[in-house]
VOPAGU-2260 file (C-alpha; in pm, 1 decimal, decimal comma):
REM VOPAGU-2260
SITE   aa  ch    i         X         Y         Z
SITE  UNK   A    0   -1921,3    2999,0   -5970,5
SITE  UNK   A    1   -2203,6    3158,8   -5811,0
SITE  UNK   A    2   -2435,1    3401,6   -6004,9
SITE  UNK   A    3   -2396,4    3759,3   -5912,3
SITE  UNK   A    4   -2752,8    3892,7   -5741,2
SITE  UNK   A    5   -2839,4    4271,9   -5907,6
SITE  UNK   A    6   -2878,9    4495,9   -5644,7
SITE  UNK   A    7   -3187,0    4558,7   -5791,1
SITE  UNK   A    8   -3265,4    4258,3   -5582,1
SITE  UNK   A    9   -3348,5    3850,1   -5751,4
SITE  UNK   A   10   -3634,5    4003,0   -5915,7
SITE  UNK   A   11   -3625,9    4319,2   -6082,3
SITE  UNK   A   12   -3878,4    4594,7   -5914,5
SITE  UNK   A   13   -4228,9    4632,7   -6110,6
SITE  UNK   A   14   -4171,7    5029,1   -6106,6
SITE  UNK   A   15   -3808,1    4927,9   -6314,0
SITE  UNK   A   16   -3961,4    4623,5   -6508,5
SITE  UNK   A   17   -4241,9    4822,5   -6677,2
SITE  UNK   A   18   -4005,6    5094,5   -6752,7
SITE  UNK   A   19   -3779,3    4923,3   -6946,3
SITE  UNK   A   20   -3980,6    4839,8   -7250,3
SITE  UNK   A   21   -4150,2    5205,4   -7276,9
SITE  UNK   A   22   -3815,1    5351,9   -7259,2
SITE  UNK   A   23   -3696,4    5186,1   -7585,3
SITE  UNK   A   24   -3949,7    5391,4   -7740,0
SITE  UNK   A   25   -3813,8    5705,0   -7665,0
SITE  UNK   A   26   -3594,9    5948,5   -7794,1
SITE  UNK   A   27   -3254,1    6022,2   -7624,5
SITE  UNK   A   28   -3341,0    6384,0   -7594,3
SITE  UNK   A   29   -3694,9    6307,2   -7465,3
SITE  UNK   A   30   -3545,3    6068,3   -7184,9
SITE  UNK   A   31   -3283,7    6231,1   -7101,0
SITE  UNK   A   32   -3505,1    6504,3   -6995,3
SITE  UNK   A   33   -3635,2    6282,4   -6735,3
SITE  UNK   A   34   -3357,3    6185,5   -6574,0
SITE  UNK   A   35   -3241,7    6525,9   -6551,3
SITE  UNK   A   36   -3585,3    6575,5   -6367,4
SITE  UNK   A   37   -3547,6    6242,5   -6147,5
SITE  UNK   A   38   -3203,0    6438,9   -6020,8
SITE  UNK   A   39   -3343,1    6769,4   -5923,4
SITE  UNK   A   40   -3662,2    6574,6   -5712,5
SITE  UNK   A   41   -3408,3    6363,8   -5496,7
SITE  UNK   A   42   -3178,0    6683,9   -5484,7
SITE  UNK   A   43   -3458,1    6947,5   -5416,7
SITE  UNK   A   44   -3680,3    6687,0   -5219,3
SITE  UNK   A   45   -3763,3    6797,8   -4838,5
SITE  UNK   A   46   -3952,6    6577,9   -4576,9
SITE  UNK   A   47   -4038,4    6775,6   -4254,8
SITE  UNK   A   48   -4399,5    6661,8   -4129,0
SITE  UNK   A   49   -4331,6    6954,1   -3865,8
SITE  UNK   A   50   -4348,0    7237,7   -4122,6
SITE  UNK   A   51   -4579,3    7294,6   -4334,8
SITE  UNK   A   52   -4371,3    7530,8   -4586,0
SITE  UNK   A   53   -4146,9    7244,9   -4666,7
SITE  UNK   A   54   -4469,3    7001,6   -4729,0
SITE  UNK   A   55   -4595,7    7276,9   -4929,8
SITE  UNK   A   56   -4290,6    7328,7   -5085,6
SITE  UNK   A   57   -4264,4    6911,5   -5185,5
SITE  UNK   A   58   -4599,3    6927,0   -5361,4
SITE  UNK   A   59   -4474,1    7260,6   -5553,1
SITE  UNK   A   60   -4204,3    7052,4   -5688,9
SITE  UNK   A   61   -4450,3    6732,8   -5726,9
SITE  UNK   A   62   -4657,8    6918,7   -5920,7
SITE  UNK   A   63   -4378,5    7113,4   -6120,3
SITE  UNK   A   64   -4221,9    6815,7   -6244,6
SITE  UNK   A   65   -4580,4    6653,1   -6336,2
SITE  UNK   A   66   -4630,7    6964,6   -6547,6
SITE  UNK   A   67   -4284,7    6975,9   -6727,6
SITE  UNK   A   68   -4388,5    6560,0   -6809,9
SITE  UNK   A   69   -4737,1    6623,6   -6962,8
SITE  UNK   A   70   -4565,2    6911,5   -7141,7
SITE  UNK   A   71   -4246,9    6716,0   -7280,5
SITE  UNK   A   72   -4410,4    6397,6   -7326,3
SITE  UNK   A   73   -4680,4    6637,8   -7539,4
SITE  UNK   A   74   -4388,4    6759,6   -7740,3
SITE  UNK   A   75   -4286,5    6421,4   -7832,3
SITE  UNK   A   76   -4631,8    6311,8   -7907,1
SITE  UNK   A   77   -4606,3    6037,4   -7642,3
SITE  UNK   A   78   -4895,5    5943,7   -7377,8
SITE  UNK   A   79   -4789,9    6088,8   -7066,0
SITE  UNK   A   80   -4873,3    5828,7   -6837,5
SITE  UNK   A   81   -4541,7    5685,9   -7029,7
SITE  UNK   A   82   -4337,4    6006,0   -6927,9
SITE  UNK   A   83   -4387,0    5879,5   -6532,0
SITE  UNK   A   84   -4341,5    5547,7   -6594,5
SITE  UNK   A   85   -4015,1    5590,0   -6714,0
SITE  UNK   A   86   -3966,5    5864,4   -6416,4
SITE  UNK   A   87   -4025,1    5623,3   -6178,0
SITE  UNK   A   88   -3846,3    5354,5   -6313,0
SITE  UNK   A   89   -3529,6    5597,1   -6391,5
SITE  UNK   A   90   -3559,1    5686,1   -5982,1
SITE  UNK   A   91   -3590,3    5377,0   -5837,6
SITE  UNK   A   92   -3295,6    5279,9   -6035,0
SITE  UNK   A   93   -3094,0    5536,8   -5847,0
SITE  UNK   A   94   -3282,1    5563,5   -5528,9
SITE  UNK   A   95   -3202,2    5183,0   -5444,4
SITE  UNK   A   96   -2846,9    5197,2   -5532,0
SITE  UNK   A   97   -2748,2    5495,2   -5371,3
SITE  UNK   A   98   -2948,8    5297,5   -5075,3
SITE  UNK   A   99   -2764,4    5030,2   -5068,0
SITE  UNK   A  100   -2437,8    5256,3   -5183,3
SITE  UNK   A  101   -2349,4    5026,3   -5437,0
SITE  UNK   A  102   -2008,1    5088,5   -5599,1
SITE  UNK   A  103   -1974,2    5288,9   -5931,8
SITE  UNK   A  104   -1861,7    4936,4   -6119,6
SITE  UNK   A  105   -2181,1    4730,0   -6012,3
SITE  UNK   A  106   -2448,7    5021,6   -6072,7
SITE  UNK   A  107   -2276,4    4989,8   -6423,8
SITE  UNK   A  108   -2295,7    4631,3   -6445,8
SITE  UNK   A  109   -2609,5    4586,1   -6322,6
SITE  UNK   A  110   -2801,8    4868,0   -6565,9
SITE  UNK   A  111   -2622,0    4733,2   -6855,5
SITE  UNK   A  112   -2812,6    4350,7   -6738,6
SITE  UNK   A  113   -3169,4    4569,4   -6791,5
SITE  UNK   A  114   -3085,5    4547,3   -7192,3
SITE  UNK   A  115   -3163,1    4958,4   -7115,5
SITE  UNK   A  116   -3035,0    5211,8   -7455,7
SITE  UNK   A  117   -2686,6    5216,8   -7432,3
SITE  UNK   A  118   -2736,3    5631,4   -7405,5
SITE  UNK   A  119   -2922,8    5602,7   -7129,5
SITE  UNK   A  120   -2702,2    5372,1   -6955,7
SITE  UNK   A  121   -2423,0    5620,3   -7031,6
SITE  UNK   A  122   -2629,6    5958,9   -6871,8
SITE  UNK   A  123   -2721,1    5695,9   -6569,5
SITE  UNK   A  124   -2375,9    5584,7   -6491,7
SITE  UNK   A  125   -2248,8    5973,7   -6558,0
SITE  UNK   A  126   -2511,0    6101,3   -6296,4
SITE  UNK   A  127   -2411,3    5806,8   -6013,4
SITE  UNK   A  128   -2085,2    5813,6   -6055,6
SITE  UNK   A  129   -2084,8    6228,9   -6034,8
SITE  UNK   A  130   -2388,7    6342,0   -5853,4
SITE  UNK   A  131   -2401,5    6010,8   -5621,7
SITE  UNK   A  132   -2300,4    6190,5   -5323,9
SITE  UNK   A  133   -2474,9    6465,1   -5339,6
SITE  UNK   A  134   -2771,1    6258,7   -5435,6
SITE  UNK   A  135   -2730,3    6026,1   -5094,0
SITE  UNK   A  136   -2628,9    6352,6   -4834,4
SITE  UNK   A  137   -2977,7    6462,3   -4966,2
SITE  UNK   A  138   -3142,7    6122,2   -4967,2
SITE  UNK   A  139   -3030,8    6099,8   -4588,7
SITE  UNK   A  140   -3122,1    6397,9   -4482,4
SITE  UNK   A  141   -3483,4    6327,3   -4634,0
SITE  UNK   A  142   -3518,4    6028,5   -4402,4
SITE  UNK   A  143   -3783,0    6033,3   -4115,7
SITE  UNK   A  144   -3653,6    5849,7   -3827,6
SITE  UNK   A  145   -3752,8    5720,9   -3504,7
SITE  UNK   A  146   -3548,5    5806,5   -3168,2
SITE  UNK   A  147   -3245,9    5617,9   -3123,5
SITE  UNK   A  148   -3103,9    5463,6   -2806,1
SITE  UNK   A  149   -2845,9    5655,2   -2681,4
SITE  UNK   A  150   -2816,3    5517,4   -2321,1
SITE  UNK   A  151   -2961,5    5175,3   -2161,6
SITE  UNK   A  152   -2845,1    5142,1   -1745,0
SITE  UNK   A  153   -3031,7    4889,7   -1502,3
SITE  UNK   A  154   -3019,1    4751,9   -1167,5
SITE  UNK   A  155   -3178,9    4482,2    -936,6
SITE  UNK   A  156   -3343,8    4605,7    -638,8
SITE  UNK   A  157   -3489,6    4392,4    -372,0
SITE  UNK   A  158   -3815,4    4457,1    -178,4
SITE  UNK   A  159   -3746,3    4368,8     144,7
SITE  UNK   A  160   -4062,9    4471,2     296,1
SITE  UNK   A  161   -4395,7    4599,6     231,9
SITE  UNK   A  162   -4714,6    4742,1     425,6
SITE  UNK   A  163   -4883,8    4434,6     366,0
SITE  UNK   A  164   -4596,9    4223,0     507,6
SITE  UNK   A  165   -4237,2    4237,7     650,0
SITE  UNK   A  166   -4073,1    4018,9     473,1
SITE  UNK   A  167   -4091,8    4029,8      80,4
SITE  UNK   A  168   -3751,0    3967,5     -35,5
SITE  UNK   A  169   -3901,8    3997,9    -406,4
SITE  UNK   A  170   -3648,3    4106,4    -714,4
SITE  UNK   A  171   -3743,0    4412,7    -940,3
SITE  UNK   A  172   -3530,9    4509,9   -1208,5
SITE  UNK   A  173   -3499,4    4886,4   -1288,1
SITE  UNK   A  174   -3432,8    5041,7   -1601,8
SITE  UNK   A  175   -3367,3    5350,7   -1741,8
SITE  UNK   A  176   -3343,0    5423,5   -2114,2
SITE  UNK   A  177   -3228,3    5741,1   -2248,0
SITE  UNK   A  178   -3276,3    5820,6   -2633,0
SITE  UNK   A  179   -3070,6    6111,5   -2891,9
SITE  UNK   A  180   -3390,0    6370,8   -2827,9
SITE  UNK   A  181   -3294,3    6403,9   -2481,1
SITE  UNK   A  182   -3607,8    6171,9   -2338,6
SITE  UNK   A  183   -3542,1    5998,6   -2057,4
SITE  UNK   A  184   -3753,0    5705,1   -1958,6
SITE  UNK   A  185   -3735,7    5494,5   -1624,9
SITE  UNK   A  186   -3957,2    5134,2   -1589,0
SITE  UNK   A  187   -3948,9    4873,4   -1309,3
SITE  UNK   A  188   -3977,6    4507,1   -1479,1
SITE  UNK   A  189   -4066,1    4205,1   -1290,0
SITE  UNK   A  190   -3846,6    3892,6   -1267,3
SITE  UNK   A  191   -4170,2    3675,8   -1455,4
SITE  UNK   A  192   -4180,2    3993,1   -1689,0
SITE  UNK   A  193   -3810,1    4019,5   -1796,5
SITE  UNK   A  194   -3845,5    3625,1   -1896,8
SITE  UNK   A  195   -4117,9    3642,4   -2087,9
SITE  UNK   A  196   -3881,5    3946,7   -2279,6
SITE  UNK   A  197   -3590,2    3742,8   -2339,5
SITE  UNK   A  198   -3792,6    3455,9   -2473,1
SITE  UNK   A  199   -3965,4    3689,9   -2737,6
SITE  UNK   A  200   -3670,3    3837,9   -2840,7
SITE  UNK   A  201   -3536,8    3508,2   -2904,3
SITE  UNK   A  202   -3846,2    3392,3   -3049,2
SITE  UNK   A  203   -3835,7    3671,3   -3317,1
SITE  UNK   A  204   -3445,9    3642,8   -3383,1
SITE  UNK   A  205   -3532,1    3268,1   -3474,4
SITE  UNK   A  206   -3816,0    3369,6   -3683,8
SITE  UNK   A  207   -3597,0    3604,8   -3870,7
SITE  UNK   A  208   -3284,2    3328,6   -3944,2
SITE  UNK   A  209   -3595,2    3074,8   -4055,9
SITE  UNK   A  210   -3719,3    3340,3   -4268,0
SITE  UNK   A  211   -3430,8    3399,1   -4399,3
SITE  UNK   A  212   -3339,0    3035,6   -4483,9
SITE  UNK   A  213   -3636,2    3007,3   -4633,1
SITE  UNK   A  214   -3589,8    3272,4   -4877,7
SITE  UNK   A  215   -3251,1    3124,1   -5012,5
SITE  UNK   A  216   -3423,2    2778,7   -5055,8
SITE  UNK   A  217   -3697,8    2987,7   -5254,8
SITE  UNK   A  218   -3423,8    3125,0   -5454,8
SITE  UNK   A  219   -3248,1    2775,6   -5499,4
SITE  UNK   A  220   -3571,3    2563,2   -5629,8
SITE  UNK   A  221   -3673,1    2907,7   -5878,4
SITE  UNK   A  222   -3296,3    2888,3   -5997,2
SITE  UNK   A  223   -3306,2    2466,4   -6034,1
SITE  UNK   A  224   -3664,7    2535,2   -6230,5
C-alpha cells in the first residue's frame, strides 16, 4: 500500500517544522491565543496595491497583532520571538490546507502526524472544520491576480501584393486576444514566428513532465534510503 503524502507536502515546511517543538512549551491558554490571532489576520487581511487605506489598514493589523504577541508572550514569561514562531507555523498550517481545500478528515489526520498537543490539534481541527469557509472566501478574495483570457480568435490572411512587388502571396496569421478587464489586444504573427511558438510551448510542457518525473524518482531513492 502506498504511503499517504501530508498535504503539508513530502517534507514538512520550515515555518511548521520549527514550530512544532516551541509549541510543546506552551501553555494551552497562551497558544490558543495565537491561533485565535492567526484567524482574525486571514479573516481581517486586505490586499489592494491600488489603495492605500487598505495597505495602511494591513500594517495596522500587522502591527496590532505584533503588539498583542510581545504583550502575551510577556505575560507568560516566554521570548517573543517564540510567540511568532508558533504564529507562523499555526498559519501556514491553515493557509496551505484551505489552499489546497483539503477535506475536514485529512487536515485532521495530517496535524495529528506533527506529534502537535492534542489541545491544540482539537482548537485547529474546530477552527477548519467551522471557520474554513469563511477563512478561504477571504483567502480568495486576498489574491492578486493577473488578467485572464477571456477570448482568443485568429485568422490567416494572405499578402497578395506589396509596393515593392506584385506578387507576394506570403501567409500572416492574425490574432486577437481579449482578456476579463475588457483589454483588447490584436498582433500579426509570421508563419517562421508561429513555429518557433509551438516548438517552445512544447519545449516547456516537456520540461515540466521531466521535472516532474524527476521529482517522484527523488522521492523514491529518499524513501528506499
Amino acid at each position: 500500500m502506498a504511503e499517504r503524502i501530508s498535504y503539508l507536502g513530502y517534507n514538512i515546511p520550515p515555518e511548521v517544522k520549527n514550530m512544532i517543538p516551541v509549541v510543546q512549551k506552551f501553555e494551552q491558554s497562551f497558544y490558543r491565543d495565537i491561533l485565535s490571532m492567526v484567524a482574525l489576520y486571514m479573516k481581517t487581511k486586505k490586499i489592494t496595491l491600488n489603495k492605500k487605506e487598505e495597505n495602511d489598514r494591513l500594517e495596522q493589523i500587522t502591527d496590532s497583532i505584533h503588539n498583542k504577541l510581545t504583550i502575551s508572550a510577556n505575560d507568560n514569561k516566554v521570548d517573543p520571538n517564540l510567540s511568532s514562531i508558533v504564529f507562523t507555523g499555526l498559519y501556514y498550517i491553515l493557509k496551505i490546507a484551505i489552499k489546497k481545500k483539503v477535506n475536514n478528515q485529512t487536515f485532521l489526520a495530517d496535524i495529528t502526524d506533527l506529534k502537535l498537543p492534542q489541545p491544540l490539534i482539537t482548537d485547529l481541527s474546530n477552527i477548519y472544520n467551522n471557520q474554513g469557509k469563511d477563512l478561504a472566501e477571504k483567502s480568495n478574495n486576498d489574491k492578486i491576480l493577473f488578467p485572464k483570457l477571456e477570448t482568443f480568435k485568429w485568422r490567416v490572411d494572405v499578402i497578395i501584393s506589396s509596393s515593392f512587388t506584385s506578387r507576394v502571396l506570403i501567409p500572416v496569421i492574425l490574432m486577437e486576444m481579449a482578456d476579463n478587464n475588457g483589454k483588447t489586444r490584436v498582433f500579426e504573427v509570421s508563419v517562421d514566428t508561429f513555429h518557433k511558438l509551438r516548438y517552445n510551448v512544447a519545449k516547456v510542457l516537456k520540461d515540466l513532465e521531466d521535472l516532474e518525473q524527476n521529482q517522484i524518482i527523488s522521492k523514491l531513492e529518499n524513501k528506499l534510503n
